[in-house]
N, CA, C and O atoms as a GROMACS GRO file, in nm:
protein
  480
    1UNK      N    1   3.154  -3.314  -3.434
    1UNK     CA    2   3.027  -3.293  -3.365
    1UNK      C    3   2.962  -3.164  -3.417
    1UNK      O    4   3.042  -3.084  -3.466
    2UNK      N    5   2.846  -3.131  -3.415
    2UNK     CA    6   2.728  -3.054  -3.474
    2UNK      C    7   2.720  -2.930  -3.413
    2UNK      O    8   2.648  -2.934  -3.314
    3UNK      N    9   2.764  -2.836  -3.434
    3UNK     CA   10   2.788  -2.720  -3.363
    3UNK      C   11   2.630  -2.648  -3.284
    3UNK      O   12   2.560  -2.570  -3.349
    4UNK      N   13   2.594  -2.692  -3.136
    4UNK     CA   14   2.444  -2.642  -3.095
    4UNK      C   15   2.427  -2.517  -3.066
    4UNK      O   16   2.472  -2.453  -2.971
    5UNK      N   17   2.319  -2.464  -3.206
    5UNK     CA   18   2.266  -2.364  -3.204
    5UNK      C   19   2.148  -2.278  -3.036
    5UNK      O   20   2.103  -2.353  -2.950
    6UNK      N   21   2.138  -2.205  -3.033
    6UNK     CA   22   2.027  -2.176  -2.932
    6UNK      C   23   1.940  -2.089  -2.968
    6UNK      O   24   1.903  -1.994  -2.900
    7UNK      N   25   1.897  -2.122  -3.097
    7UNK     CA   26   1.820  -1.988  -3.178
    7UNK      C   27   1.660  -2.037  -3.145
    7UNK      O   28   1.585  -1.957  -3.198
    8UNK      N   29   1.600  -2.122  -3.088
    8UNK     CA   30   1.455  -2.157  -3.033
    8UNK      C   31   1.461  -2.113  -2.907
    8UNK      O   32   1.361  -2.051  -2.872
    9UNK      N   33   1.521  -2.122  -2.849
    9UNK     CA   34   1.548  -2.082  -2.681
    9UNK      C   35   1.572  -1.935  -2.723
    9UNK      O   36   1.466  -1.873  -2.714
   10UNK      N   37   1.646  -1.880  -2.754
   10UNK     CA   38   1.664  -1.728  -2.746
   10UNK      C   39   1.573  -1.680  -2.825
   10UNK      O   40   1.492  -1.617  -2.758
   11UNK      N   41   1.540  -1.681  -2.971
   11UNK     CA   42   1.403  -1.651  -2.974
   11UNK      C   43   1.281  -1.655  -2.868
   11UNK      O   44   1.224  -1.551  -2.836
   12UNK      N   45   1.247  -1.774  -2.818
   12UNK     CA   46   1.196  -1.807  -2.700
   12UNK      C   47   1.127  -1.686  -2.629
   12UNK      O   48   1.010  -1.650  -2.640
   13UNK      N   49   1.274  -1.605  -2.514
   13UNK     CA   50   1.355  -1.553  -2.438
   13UNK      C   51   1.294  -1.435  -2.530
   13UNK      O   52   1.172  -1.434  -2.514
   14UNK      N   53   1.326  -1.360  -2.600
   14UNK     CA   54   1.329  -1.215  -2.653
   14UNK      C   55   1.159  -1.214  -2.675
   14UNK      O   56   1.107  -1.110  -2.632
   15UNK      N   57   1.070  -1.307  -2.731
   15UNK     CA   58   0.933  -1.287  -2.770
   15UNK      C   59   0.871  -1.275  -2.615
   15UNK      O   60   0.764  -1.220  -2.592
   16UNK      N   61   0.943  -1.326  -2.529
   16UNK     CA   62   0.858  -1.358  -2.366
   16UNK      C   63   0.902  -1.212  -2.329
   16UNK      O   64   0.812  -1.136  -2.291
   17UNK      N   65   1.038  -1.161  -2.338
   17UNK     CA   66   1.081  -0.972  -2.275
   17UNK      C   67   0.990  -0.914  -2.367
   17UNK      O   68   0.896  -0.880  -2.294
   18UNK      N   69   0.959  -0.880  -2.491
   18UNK     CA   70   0.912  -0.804  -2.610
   18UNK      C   71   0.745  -0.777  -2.554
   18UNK      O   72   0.676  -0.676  -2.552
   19UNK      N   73   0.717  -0.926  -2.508
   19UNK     CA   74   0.564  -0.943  -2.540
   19UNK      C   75   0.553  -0.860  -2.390
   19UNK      O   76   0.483  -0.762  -2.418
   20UNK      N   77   0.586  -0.851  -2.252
   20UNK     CA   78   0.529  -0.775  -2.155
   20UNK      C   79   0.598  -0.641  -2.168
   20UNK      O   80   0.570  -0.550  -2.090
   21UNK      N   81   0.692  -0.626  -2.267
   21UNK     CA   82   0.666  -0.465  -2.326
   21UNK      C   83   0.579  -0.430  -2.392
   21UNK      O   84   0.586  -0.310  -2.419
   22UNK      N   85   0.472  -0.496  -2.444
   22UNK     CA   86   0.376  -0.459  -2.511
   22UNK      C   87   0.358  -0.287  -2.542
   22UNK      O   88   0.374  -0.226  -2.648
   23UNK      N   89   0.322  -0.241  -2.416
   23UNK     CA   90   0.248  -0.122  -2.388
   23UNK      C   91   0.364  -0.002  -2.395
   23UNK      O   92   0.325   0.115  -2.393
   24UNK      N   93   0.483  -0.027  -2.401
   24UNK     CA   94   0.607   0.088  -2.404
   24UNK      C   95   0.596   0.156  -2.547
   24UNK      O   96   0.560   0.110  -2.656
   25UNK      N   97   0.637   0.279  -2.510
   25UNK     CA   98   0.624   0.374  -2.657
   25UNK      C   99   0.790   0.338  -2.706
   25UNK      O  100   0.873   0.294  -2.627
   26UNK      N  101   0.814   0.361  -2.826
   26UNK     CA  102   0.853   0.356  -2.931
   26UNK      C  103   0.948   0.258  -2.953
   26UNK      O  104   0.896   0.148  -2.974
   27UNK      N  105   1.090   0.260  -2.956
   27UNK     CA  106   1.184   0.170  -2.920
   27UNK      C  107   1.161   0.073  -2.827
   27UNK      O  108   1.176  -0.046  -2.856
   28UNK      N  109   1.122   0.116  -2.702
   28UNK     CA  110   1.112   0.005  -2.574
   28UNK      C  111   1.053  -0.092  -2.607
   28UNK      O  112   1.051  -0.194  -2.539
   29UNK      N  113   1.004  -0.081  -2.699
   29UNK     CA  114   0.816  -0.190  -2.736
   29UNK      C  115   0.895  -0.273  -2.868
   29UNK      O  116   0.866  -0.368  -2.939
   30UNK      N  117   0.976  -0.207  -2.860
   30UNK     CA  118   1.007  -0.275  -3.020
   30UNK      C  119   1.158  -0.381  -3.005
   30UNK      O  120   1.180  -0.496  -3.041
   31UNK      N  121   1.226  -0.300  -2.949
   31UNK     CA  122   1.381  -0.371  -2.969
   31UNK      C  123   1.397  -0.416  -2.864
   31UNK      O  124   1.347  -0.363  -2.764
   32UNK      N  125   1.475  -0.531  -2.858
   32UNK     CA  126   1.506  -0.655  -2.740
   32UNK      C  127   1.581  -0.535  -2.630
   32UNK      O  128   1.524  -0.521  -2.521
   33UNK      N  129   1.662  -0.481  -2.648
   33UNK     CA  130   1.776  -0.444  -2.521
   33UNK      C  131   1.705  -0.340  -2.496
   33UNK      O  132   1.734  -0.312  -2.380
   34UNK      N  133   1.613  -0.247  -2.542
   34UNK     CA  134   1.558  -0.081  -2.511
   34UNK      C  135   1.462  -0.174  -2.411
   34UNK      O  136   1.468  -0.162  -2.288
   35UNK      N  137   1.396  -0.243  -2.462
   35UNK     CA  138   1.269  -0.320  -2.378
   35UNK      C  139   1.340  -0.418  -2.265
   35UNK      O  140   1.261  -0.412  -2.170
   36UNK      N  141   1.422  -0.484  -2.236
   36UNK     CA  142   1.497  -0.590  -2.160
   36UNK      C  143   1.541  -0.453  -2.037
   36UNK      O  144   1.559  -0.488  -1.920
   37UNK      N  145   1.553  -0.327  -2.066
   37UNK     CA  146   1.677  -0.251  -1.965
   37UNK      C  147   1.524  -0.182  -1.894
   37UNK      O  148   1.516  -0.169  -1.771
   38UNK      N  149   1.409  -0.142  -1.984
   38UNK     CA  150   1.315  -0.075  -1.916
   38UNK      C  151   1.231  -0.209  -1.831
   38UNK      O  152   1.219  -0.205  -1.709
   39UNK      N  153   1.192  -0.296  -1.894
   39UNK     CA  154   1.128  -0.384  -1.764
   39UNK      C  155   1.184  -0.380  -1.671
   39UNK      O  156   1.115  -0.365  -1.570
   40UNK      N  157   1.381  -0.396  -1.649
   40UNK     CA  158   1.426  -0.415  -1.560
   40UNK      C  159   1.366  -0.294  -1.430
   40UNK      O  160   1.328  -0.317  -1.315
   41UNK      N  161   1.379  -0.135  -1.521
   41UNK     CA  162   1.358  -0.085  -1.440
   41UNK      C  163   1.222  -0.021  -1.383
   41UNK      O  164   1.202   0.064  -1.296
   42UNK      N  165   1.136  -0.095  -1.466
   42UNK     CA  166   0.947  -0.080  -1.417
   42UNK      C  167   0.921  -0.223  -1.312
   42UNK      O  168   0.821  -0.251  -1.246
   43UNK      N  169   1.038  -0.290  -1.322
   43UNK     CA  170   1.025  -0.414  -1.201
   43UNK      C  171   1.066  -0.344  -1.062
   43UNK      O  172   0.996  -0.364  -0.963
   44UNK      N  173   1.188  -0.254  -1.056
   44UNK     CA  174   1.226  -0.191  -0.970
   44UNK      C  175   1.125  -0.076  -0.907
   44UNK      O  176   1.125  -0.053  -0.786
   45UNK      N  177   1.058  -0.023  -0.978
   45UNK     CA  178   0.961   0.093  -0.962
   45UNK      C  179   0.830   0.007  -0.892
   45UNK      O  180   0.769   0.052  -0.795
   46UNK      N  181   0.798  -0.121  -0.954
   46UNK     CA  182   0.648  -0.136  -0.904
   46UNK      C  183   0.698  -0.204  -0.746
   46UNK      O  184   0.616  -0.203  -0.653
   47UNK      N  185   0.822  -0.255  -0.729
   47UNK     CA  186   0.869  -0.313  -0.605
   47UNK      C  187   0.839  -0.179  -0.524
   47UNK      O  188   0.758  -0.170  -0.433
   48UNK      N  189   0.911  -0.087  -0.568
   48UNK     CA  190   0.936   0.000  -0.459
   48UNK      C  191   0.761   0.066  -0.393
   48UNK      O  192   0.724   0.091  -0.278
   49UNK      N  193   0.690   0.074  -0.525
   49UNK     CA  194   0.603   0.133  -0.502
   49UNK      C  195   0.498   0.062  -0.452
   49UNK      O  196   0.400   0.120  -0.407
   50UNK      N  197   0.507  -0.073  -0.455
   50UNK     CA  198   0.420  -0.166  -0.353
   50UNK      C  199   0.435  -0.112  -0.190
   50UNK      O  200   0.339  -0.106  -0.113
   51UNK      N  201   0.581  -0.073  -0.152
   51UNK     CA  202   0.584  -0.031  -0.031
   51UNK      C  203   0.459   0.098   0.008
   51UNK      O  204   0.362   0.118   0.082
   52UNK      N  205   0.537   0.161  -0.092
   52UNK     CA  206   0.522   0.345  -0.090
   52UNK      C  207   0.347   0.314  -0.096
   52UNK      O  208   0.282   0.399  -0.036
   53UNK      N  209   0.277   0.218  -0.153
   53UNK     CA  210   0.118   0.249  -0.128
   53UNK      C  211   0.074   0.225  -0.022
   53UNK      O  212  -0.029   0.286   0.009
   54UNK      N  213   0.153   0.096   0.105
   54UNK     CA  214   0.087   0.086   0.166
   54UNK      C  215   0.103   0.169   0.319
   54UNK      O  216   0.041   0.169   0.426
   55UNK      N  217   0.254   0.258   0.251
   55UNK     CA  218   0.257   0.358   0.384
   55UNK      C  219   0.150   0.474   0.352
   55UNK      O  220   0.077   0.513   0.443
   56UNK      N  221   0.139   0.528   0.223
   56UNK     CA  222   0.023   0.641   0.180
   56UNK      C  223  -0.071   0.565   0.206
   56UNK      O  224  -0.161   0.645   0.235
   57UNK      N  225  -0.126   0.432   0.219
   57UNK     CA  226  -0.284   0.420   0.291
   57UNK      C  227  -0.310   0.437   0.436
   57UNK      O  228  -0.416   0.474   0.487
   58UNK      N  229  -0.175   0.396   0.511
   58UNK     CA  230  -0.192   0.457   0.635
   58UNK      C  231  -0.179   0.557   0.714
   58UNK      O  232  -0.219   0.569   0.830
   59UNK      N  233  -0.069   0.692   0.593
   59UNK     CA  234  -0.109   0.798   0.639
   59UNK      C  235  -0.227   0.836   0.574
   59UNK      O  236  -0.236   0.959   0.572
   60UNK      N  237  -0.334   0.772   0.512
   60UNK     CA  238  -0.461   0.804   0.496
   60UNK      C  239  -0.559   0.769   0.603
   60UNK      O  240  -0.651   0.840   0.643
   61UNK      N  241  -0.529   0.658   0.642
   61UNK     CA  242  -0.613   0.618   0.719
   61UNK      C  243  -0.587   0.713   0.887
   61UNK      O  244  -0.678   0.758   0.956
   62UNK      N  245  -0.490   0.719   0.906
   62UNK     CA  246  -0.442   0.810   1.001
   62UNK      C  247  -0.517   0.960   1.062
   62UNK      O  248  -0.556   1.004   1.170
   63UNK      N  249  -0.505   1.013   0.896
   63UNK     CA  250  -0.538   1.130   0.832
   63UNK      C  251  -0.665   1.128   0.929
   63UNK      O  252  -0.678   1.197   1.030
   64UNK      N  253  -0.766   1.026   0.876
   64UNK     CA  254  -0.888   0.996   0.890
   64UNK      C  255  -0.985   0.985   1.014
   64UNK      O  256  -1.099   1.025   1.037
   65UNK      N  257  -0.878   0.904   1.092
   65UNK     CA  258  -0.911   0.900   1.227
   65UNK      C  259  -0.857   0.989   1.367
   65UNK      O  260  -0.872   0.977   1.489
   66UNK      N  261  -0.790   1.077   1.283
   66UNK     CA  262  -0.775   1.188   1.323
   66UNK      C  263  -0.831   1.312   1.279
   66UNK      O  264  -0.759   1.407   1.252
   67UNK      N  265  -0.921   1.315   1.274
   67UNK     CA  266  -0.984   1.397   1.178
   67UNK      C  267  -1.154   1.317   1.245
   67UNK      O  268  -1.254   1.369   1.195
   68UNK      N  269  -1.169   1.251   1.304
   68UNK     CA  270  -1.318   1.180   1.326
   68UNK      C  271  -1.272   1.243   1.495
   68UNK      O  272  -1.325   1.320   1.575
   69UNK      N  273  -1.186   1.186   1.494
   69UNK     CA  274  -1.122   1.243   1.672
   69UNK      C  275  -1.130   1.375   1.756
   69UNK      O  276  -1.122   1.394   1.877
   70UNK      N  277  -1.149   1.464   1.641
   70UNK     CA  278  -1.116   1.604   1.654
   70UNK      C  279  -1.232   1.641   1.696
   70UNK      O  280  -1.265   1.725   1.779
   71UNK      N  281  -1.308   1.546   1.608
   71UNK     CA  282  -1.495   1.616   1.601
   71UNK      C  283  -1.531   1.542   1.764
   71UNK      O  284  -1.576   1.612   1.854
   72UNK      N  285  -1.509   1.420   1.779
   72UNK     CA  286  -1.523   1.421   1.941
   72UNK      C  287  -1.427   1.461   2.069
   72UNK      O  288  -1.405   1.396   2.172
   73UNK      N  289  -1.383   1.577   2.033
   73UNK     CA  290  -1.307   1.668   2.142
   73UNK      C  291  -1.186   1.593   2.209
   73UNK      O  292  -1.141   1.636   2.315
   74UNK      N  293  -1.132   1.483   2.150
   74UNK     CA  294  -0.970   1.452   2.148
   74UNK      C  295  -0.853   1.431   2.021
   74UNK      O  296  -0.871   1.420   1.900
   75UNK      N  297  -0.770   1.432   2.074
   75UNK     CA  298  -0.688   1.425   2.000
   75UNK      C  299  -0.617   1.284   1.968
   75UNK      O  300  -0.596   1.202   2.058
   76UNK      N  301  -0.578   1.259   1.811
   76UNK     CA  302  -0.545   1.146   1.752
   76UNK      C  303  -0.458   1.050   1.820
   76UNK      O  304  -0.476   0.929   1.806
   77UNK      N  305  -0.318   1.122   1.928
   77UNK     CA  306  -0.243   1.014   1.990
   77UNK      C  307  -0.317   0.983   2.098
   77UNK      O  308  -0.317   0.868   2.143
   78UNK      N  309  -0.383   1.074   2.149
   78UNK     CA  310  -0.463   1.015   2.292
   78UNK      C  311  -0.549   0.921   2.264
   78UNK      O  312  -0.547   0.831   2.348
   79UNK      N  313  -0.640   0.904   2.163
   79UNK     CA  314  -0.728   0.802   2.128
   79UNK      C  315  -0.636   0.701   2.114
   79UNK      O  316  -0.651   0.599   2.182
   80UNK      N  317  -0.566   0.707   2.057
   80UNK     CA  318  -0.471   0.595   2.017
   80UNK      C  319  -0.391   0.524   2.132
   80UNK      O  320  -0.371   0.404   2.112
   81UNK      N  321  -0.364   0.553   2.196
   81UNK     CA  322  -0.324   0.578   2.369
   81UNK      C  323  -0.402   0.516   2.482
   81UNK      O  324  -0.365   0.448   2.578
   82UNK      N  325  -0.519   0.559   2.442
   82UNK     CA  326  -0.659   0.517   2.508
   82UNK      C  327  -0.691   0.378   2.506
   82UNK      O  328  -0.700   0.308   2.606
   83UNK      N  329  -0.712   0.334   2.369
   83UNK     CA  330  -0.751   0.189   2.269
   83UNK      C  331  -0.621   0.132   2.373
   83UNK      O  332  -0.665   0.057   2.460
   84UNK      N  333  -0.532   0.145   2.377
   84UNK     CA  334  -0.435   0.050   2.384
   84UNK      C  335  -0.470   0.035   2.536
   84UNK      O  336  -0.464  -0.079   2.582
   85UNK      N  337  -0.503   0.132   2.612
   85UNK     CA  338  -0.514   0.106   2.754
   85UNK      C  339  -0.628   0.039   2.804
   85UNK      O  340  -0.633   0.000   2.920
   86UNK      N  341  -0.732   0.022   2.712
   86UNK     CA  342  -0.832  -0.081   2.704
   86UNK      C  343  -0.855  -0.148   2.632
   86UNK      O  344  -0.966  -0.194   2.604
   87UNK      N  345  -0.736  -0.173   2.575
   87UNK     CA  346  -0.710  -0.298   2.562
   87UNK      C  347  -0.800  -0.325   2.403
   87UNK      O  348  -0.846  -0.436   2.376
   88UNK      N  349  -0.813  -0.213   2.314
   88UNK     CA  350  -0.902  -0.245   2.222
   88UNK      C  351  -0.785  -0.297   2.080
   88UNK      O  352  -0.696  -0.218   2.048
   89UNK      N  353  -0.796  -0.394   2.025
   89UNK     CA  354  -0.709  -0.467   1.934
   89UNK      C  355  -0.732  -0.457   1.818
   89UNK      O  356  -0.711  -0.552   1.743
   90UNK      N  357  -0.807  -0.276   1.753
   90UNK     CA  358  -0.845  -0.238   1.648
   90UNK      C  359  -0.732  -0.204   1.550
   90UNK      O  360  -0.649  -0.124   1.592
   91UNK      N  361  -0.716  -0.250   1.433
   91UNK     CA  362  -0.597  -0.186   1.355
   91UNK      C  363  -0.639  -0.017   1.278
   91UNK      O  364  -0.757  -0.005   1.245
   92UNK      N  365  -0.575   0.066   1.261
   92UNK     CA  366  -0.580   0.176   1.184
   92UNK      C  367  -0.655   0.178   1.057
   92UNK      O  368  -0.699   0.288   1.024
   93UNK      N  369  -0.680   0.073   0.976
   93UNK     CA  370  -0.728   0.027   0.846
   93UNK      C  371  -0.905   0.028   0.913
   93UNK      O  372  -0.988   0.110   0.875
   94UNK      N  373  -0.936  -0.081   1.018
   94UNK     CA  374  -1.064  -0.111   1.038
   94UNK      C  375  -1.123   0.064   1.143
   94UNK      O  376  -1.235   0.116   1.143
   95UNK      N  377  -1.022   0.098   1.202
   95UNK     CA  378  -1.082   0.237   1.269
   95UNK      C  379  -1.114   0.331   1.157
   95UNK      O  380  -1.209   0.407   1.175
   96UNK      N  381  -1.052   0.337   1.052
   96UNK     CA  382  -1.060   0.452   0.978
   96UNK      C  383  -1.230   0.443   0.916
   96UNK      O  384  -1.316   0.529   0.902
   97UNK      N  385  -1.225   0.280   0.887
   97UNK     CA  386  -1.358   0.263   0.806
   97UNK      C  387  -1.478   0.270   0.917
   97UNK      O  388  -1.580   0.313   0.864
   98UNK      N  389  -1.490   0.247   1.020
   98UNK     CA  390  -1.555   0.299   1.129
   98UNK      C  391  -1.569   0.440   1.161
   98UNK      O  392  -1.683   0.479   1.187
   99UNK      N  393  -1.506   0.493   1.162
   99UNK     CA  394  -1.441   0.633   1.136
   99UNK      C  395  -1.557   0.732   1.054
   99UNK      O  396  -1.611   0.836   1.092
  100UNK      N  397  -1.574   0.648   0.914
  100UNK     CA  398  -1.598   0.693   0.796
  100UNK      C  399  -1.752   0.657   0.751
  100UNK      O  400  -1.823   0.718   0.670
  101UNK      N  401  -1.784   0.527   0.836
  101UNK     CA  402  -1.916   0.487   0.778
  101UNK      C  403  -1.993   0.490   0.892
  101UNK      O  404  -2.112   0.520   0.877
  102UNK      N  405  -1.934   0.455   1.046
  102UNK     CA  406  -2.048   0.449   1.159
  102UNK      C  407  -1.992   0.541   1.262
  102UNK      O  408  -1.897   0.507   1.333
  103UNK      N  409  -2.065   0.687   1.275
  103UNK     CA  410  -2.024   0.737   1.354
  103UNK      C  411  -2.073   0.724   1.484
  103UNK      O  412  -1.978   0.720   1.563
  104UNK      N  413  -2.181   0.715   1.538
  104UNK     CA  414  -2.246   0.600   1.661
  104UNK      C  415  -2.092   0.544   1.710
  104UNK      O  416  -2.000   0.583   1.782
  105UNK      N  417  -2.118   0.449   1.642
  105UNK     CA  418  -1.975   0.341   1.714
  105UNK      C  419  -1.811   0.387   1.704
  105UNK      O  420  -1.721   0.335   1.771
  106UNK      N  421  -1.792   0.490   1.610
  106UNK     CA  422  -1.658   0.574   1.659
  106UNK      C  423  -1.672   0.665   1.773
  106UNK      O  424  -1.567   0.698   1.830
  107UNK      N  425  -1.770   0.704   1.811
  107UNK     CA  426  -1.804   0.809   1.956
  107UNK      C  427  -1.759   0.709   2.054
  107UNK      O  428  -1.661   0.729   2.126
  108UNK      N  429  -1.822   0.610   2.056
  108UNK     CA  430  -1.853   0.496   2.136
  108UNK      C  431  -1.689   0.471   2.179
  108UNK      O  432  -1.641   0.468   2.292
  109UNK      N  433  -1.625   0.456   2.057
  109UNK     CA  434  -1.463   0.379   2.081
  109UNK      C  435  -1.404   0.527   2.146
  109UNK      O  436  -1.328   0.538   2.242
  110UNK      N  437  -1.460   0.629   2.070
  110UNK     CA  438  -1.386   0.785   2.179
  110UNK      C  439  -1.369   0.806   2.322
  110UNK      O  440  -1.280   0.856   2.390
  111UNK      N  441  -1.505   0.739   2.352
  111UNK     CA  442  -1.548   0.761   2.504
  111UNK      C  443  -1.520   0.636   2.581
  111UNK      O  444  -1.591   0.616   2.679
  112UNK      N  445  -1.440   0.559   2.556
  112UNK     CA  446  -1.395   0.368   2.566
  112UNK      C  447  -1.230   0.454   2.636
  112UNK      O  448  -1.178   0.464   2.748
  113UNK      N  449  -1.199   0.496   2.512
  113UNK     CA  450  -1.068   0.562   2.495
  113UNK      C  451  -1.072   0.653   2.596
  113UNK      O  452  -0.975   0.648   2.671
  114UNK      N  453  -1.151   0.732   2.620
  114UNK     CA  454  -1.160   0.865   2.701
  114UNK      C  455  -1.136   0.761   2.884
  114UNK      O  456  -1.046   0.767   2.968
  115UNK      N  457  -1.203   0.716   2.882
  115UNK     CA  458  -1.228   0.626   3.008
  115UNK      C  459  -1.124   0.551   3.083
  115UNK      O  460  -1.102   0.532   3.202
  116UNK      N  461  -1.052   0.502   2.937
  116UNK     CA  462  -0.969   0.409   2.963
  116UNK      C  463  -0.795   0.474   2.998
  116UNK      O  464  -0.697   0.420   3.048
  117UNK      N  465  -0.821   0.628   2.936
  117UNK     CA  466  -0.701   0.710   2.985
  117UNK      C  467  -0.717   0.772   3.102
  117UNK      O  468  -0.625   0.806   3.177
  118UNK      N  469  -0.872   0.791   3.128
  118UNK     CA  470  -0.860   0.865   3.290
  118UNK      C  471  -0.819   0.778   3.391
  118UNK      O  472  -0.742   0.804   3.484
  119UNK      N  473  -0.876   0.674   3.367
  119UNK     CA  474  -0.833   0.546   3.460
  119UNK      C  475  -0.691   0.526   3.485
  119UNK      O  476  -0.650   0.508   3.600
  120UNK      N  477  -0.607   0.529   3.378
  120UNK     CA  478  -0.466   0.521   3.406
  120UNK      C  479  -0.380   0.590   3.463
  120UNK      O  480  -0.263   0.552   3.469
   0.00000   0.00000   0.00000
């Protein structure tokens, strides 16, 4: 029997690792195992860092609406405190941009908040 080669398949295999090294400097870009060990570990990095952006957008957004809070004479957990006690079902992402573009209607949610803690 015909001894089966796997030199189309592994060629294959090394042009598919090589080719999304494209962009690596020197070796990595060039040789199968320098490039095969760094994807491994720019797969690990963009995983991790998918997390890590979306906690830095919400201590941005945080940042933000605490910081809009200040200017109407409370403070960031009490607003936050407030919303919940009336019941307002705003996420941190949509307050911040409220926050940032309509200040009218962030006063508005201040004094919602303000109301809704004296009450309690």
């Amino acid at each position: 029997m015909v001894r089966a080669r796997g030199s189309v398949a592994t060629r294959r295999r090394r042009k598919r690792i090589l080719k999304k090294a494209k962009g690596f400097r020197g070796a990595r870009s060039k040789l199968f195992k320098s490039a095969k060990e760094t994807l491994i570990r720019a797969g690990v990095y963009s995983y991790r860092d998918r997390r890590v952006r979306r906690r830095d957008f919400r201590s941005l957004w945080i940042t933000r609406i605490g910081a809009a809070t200040k200017l109407n004479g409370l403070s960031y957990s009490r607003f936050i405190d407030g919303l919940k006690k009336a019941g307002v079902e705003l996420d941190r992402k949509a307050l911040a941009e409220i926050a940032v573009r309509d200040e009218a209607g962030f006063t508005a949610l201040v004094e919602r908040a303000k109301t809704a803690s004296e009450m309690a």
